[in-house]
C-alpha positions as CSV (number, residue, x, y, z in Angstrom):
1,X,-6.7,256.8,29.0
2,X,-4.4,255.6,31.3
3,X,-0.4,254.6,30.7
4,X,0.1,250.7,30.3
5,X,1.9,249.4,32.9
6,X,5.6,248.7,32.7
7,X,7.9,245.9,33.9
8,X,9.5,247.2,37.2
9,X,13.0,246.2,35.0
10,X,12.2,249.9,33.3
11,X,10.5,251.4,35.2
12,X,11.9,254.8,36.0
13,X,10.1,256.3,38.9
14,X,10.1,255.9,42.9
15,X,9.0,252.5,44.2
16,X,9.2,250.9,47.6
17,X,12.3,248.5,47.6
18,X,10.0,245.6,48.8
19,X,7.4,246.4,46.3
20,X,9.8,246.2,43.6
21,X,11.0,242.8,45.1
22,X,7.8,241.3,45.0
23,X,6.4,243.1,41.6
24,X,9.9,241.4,40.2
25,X,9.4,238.1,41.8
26,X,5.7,237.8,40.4
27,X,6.9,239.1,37.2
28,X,9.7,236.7,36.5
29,X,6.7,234.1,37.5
30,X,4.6,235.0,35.1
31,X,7.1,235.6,32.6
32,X,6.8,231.5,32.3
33,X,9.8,229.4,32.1
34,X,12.8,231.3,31.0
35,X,13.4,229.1,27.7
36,X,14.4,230.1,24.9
37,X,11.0,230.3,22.7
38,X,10.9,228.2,19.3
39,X,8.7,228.9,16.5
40,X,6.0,227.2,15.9
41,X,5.6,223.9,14.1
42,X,3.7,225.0,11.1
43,X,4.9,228.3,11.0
44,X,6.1,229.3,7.2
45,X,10.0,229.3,6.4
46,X,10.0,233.0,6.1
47,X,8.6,234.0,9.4
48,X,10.5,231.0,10.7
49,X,13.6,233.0,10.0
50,X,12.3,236.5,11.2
51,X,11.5,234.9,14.5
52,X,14.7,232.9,15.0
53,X,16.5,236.8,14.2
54,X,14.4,238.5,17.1
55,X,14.9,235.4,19.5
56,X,18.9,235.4,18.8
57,X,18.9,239.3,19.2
58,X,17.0,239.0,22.5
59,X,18.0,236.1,24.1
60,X,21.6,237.7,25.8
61,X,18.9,240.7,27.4
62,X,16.8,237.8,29.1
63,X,13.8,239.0,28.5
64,X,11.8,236.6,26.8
65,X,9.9,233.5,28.4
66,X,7.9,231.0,27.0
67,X,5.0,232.6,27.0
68,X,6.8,235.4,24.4
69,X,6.1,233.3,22.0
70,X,2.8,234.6,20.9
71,X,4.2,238.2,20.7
72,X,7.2,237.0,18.5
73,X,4.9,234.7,16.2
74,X,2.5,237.8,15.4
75,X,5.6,239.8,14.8
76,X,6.8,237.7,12.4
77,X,4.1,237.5,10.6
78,X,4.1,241.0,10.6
79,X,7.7,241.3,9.3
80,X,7.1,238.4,6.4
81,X,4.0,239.7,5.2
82,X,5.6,243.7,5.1
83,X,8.5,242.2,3.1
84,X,6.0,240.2,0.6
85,X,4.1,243.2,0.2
86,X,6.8,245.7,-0.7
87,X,8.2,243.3,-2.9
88,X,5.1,242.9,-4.8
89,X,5.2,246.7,-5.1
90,X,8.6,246.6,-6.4
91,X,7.7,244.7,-9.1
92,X,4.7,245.9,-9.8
93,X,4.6,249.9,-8.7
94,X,1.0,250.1,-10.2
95,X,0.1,248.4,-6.9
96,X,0.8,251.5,-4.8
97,X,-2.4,252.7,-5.8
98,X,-4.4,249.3,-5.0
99,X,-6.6,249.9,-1.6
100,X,-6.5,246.9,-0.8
101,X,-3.4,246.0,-0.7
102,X,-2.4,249.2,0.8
103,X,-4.7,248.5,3.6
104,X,-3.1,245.4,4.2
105,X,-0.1,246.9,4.5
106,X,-1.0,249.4,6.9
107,X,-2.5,246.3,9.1
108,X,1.0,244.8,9.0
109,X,2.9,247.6,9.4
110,X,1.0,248.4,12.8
111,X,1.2,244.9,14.0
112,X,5.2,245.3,13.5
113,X,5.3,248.5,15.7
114,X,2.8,246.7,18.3
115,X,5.3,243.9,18.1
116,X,8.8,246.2,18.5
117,X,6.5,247.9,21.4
118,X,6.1,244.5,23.2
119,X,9.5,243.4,22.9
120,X,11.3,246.6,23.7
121,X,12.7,246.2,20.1
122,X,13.0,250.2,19.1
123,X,15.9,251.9,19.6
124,X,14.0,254.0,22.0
125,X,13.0,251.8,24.2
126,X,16.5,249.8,24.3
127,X,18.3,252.7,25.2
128,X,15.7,253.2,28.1
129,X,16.0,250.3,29.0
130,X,20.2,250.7,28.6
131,X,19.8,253.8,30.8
132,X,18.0,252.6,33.6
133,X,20.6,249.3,33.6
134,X,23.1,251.6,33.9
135,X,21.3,253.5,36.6
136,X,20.9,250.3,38.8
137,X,24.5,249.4,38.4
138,X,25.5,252.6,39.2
139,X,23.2,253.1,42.5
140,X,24.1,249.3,43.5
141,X,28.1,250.1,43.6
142,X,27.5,253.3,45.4
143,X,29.6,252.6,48.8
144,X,27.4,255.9,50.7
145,X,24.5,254.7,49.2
146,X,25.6,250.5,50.5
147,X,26.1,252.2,54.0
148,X,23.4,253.9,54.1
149,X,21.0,251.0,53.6
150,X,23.4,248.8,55.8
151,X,21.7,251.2,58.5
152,X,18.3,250.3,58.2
């Protein structure tokens, strides 16, 4: 099966300076409005809270767009139901043996990594992404490297 692609932000291989121009430009298009995203109306207190945490954590990287707001709503959900569910089995430990519930849990608990996976919200992937900022900020001081291209 073949890799999902990624955003030419973190991308780490060799691209075409143009392509990468244009890839970003589209991108950042489709992206939608760079807004901050609000949850929606009849969303539930608790999930209302878990996404207004992600959005505040996220909004200094400016990565999210309107459009995000799908991602971050199924995410939340994610996170509130988890929570509800572990505290039911706190109360309760007879509950660890319940299918059912367990099942559930297992559902949420993938749509949570799914979720951290979309918005770059393991550690893993923010230090990636870290890295290959400081990569770019590195290369775009370089003075050879500015002369260099001042040639072309």
């Amino acid at each position: 099966m073949a890799r999902p692609a990624k955003s030419v932000r973190v991308k780490s291989g060799a691209i075409a300076k143009e392509e990468a121009a244009a890839r970003l430009d589209m991108e950042d298009k489709l992206r939608g409005a760079a807004e901050k995203p609000s949850p929606p109306e009849n969303m539930p207190e608790d999930q209302r809270e878990v996404f207004q945490f992600i959005v505040d954590a996220l909004v200094e990287s400016d990565i999210l767009g309107k459009l995000d707001v799908f991602v971050l709503e199924s995410t939340s959900v994610a996170v509130a139901r988890l929570r509800r569910i572990n505290r039911m089995i706190d109360q309760d430990e007879s509950l660890l043996s319940d299918t059912a519930l367990q099942g559930a849990r297992a559902k949420y608990q993938s749509d949570l990594w799914r979720g951290c996976s979309e918005l770059c919200l393991s550690p893993q992937a923010r230090a990636k992404i870290g890295n290959l900022a400081a990569q770019a900020a590195k290369v775009s001081k370089d003075p050879l490297l500015a002369a260099i291209e001042d040639d072309d």
